[in-house]
DRENFIMAR-882086 format. One record per atom (N, C-alpha, C): x, y, z; residue number from 1; residue in three letters. Coordinates in pm, whole numbers, plus 50000, padded with zeros to 5 digits. Layout:
# DRENFIMAR-882086
<node <X,Y,Z>,NUM,"ALA">,
...
***
This chain:
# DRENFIMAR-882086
<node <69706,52147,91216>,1,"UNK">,
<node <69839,52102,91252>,1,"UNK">,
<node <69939,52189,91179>,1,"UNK">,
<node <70022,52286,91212>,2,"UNK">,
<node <70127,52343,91196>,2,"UNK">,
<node <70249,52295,91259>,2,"UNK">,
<node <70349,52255,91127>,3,"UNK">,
<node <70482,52223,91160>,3,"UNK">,
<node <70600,52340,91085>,3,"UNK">,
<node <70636,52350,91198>,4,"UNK">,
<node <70799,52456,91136>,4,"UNK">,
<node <70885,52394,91182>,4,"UNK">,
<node <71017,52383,91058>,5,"UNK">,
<node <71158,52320,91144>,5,"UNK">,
<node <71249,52426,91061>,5,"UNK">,
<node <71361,52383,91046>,6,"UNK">,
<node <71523,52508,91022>,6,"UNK">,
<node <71478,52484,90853>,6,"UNK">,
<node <71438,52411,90766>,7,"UNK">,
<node <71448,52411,90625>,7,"UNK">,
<node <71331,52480,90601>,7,"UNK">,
<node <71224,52571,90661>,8,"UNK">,
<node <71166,52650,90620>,8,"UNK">,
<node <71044,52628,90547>,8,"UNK">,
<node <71004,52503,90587>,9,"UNK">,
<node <70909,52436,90509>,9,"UNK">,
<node <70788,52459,90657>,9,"UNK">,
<node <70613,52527,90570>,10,"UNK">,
<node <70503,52532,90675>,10,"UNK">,
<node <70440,52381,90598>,10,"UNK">,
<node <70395,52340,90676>,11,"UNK">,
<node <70273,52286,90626>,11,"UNK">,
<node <70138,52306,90728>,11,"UNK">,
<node <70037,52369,90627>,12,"UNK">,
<node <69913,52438,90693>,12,"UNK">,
<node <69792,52315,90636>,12,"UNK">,
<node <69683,52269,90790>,13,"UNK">,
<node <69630,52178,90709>,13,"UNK">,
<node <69474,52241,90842>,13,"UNK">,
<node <69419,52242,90753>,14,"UNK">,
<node <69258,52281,90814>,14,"UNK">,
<node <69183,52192,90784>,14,"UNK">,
<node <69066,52186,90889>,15,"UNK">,
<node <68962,52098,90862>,15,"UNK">,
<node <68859,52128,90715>,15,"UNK">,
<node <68857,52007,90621>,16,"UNK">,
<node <68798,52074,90521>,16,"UNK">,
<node <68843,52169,90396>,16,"UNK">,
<node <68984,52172,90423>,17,"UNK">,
<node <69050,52264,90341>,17,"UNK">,
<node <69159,52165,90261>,17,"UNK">,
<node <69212,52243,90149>,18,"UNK">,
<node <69317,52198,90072>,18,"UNK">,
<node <69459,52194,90142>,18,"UNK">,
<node <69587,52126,90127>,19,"UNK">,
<node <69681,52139,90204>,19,"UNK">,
<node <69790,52227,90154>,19,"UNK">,
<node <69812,52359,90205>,20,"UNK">,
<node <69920,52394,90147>,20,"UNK">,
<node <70047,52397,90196>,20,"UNK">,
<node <70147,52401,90075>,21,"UNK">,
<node <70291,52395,90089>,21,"UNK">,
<node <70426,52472,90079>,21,"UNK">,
<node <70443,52535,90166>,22,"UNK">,
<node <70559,52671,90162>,22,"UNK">,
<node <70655,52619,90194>,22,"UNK">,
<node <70749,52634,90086>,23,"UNK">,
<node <70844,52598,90090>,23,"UNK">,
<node <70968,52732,90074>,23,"UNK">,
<node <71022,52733,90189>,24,"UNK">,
<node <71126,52864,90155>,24,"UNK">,
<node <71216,52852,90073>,24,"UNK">,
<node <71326,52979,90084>,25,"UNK">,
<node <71386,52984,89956>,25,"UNK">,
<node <71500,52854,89954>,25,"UNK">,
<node <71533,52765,89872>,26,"UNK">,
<node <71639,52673,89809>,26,"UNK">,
<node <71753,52744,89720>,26,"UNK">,
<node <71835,52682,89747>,27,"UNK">,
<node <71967,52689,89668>,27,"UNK">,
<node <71988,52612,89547>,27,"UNK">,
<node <71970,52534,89498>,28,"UNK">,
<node <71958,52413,89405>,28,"UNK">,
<node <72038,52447,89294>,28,"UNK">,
<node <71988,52510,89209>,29,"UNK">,
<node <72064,52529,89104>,29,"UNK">,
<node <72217,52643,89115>,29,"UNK">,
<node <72227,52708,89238>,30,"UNK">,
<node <72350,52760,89271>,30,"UNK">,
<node <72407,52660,89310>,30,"UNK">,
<node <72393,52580,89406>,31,"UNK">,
<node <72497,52469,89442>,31,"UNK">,
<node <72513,52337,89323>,31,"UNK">,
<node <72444,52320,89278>,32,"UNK">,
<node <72465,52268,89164>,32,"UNK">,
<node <72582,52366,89048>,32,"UNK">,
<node <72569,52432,89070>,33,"UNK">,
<node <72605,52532,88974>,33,"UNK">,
<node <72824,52563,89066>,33,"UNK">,
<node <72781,52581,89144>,34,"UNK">,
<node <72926,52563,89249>,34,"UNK">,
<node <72984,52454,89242>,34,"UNK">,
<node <72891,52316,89236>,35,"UNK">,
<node <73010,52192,89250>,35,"UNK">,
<node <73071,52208,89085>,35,"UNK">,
<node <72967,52213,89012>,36,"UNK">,
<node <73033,52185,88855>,36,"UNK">,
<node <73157,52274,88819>,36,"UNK">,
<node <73130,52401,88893>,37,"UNK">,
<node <73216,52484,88854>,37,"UNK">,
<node <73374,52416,88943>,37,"UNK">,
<node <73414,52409,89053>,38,"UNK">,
<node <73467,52358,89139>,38,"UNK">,
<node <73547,52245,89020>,38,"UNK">,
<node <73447,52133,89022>,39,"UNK">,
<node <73513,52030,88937>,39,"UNK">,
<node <73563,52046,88792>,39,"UNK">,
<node <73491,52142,88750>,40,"UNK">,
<node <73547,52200,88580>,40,"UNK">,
<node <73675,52296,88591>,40,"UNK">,
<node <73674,52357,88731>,41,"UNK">,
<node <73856,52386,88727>,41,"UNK">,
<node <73934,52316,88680>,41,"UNK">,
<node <73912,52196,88747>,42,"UNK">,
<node <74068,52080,88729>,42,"UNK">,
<node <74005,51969,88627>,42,"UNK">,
<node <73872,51959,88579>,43,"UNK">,
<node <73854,51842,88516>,43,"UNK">,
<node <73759,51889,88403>,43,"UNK">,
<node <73776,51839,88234>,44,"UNK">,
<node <73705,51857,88140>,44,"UNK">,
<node <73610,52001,88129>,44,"UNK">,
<node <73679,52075,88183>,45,"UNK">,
<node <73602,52249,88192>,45,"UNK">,
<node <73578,52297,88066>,45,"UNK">,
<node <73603,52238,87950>,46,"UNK">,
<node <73576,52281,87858>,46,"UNK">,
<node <73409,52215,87851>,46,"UNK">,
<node <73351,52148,87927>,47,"UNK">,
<node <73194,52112,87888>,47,"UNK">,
<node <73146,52181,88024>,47,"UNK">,
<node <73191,52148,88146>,48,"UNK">,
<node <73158,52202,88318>,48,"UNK">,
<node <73197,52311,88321>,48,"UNK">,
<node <73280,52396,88268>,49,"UNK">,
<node <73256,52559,88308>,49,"UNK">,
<node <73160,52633,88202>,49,"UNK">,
<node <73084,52607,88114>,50,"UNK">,
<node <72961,52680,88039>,50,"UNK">,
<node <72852,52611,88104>,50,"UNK">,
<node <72827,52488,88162>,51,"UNK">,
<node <72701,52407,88215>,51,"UNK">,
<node <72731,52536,88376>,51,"UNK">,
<node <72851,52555,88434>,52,"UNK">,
<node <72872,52633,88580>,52,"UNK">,
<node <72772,52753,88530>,52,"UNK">,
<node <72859,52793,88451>,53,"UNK">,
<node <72782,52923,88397>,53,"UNK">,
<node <72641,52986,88371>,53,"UNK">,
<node <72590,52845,88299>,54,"UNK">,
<node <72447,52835,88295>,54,"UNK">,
<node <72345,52811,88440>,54,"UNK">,
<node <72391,52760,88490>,55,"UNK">,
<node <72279,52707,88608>,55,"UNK">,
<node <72356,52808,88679>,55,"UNK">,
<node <72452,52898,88753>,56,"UNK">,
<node <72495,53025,88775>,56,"UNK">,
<node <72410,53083,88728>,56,"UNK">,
<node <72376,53118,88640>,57,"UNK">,
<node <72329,53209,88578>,57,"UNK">,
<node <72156,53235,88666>,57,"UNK">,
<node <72114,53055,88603>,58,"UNK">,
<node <71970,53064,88619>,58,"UNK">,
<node <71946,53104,88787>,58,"UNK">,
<node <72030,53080,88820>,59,"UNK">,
<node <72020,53043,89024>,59,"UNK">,
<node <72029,53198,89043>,59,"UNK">,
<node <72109,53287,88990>,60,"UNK">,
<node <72118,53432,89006>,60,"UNK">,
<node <71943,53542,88965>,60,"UNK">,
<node <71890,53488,88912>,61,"UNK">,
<node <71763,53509,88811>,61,"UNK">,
<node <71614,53464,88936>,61,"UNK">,
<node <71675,53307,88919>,62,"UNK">,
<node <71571,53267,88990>,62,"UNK">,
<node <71526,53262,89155>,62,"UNK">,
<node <71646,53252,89173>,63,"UNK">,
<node <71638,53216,89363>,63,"UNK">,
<node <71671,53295,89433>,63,"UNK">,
<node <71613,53333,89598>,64,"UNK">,
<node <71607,53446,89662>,64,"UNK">,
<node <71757,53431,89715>,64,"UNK">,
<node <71852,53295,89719>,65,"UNK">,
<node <71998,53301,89760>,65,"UNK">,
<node <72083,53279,89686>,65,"UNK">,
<node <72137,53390,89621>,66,"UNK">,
<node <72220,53437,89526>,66,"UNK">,
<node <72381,53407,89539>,66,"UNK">,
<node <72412,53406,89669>,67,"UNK">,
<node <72587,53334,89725>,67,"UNK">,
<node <72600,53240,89645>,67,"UNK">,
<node <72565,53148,89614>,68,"UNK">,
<node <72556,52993,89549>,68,"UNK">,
<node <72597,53038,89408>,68,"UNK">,
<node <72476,53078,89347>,69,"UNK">,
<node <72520,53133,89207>,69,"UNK">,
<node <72612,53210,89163>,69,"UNK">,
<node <72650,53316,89255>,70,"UNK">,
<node <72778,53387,89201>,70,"UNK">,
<node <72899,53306,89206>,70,"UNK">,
<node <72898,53221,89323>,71,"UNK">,
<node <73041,53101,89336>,71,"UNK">,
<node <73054,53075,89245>,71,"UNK">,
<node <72903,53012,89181>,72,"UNK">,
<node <72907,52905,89035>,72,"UNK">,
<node <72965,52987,88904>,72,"UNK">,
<node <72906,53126,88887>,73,"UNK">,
<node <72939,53178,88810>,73,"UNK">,
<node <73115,53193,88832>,73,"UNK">,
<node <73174,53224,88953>,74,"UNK">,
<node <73286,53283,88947>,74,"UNK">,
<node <73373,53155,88902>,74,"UNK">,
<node <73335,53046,88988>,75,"UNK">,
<node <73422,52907,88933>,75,"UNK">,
<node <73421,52899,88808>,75,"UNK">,
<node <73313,52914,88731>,76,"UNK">,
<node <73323,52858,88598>,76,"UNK">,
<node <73399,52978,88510>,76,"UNK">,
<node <73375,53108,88571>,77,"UNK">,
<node <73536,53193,88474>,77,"UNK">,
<node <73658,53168,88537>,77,"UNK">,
<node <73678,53088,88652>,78,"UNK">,
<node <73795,53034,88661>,78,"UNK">,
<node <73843,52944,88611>,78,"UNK">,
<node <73733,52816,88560>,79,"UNK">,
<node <73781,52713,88484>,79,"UNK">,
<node <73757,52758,88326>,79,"UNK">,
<node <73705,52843,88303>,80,"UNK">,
<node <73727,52875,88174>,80,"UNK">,
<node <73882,52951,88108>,80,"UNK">,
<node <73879,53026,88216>,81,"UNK">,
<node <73998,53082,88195>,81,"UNK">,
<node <74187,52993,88182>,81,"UNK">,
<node <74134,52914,88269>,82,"UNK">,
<node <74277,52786,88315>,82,"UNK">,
<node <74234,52646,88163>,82,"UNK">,
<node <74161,52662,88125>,83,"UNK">,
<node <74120,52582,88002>,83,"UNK">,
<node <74163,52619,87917>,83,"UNK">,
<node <74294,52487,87851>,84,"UNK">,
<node <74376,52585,87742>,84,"UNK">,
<node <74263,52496,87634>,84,"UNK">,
<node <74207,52378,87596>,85,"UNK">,
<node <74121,52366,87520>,85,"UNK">,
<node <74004,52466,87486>,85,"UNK">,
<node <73901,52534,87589>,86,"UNK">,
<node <73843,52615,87548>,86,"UNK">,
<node <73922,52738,87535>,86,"UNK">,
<node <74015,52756,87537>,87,"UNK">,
<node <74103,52925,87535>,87,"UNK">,
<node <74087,52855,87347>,87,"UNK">,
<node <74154,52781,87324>,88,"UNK">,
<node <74201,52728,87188>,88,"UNK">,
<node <74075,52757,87107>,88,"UNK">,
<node <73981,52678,87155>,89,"UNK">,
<node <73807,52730,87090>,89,"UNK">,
<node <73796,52875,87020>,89,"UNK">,
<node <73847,52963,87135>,90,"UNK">,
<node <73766,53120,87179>,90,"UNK">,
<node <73911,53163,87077>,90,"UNK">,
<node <74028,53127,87040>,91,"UNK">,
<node <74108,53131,86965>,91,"UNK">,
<node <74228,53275,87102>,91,"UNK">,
<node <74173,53236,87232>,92,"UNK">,
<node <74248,53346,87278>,92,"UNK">,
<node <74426,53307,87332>,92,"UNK">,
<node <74443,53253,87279>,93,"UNK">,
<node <74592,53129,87302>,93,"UNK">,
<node <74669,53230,87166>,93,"UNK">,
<node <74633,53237,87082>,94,"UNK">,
<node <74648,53338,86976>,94,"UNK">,
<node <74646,53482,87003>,94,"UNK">,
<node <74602,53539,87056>,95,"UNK">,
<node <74591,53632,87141>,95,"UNK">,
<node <74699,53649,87231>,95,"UNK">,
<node <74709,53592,87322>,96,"UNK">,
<node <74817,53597,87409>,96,"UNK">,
<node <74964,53576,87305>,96,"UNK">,
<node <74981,53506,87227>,97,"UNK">,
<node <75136,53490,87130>,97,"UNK">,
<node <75153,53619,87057>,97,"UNK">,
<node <75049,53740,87005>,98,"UNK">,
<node <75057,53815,86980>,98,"UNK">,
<node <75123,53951,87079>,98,"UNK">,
<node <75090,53953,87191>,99,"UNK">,
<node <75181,54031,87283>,99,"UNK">,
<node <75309,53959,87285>,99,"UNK">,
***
């Protein structure tokens, strides 16, 4: 019995045999990695844009669809950047008063 549908999943099952499971490539930790970033723009980005960053990161490393992860990554230097708490951290608020 062979089934294929659009999520890329075989399942191969023989008489007498073990069942195996192909599962194509997932997004998971890029879209995970996109909403946090997304929401750490406008909300508590000082904890959600380094968590964006991280699972960005891993989703870029690990998974064959990389779109996801770069979002994540790019959101989370957007909410890092608009974060005057983490700017304050990184001491770059100081930085900027000096120009």
């Amino acid at each position: 019995m062979n089934e294929n549908n659009d999520s890329n999943k075989n399942i191969n099952v023989k008489k007498d045999s073990n069942i195996n499971v192909n599962i194509g490539a997932n997004s998971t930790f890029g879209i995970i990695s996109f909403v946090i970033g997304l929401i750490g723009i406008f909300l508590i980005s000082f904890i959600l844009s380094p968590l964006a960053l991280i699972f960005g990161v891993i989703s870029l490393f690990r998974e064959q669809s990389k779109i996801w992860g770069l979002l994540g990554v790019i959101c989370a230097i957007i909410g890092a950047i608009t974060s005057p708490i983490l700017m304050g951290i990184l001491g770059i608020g100081t930085l900027f008063s000096i120009l």
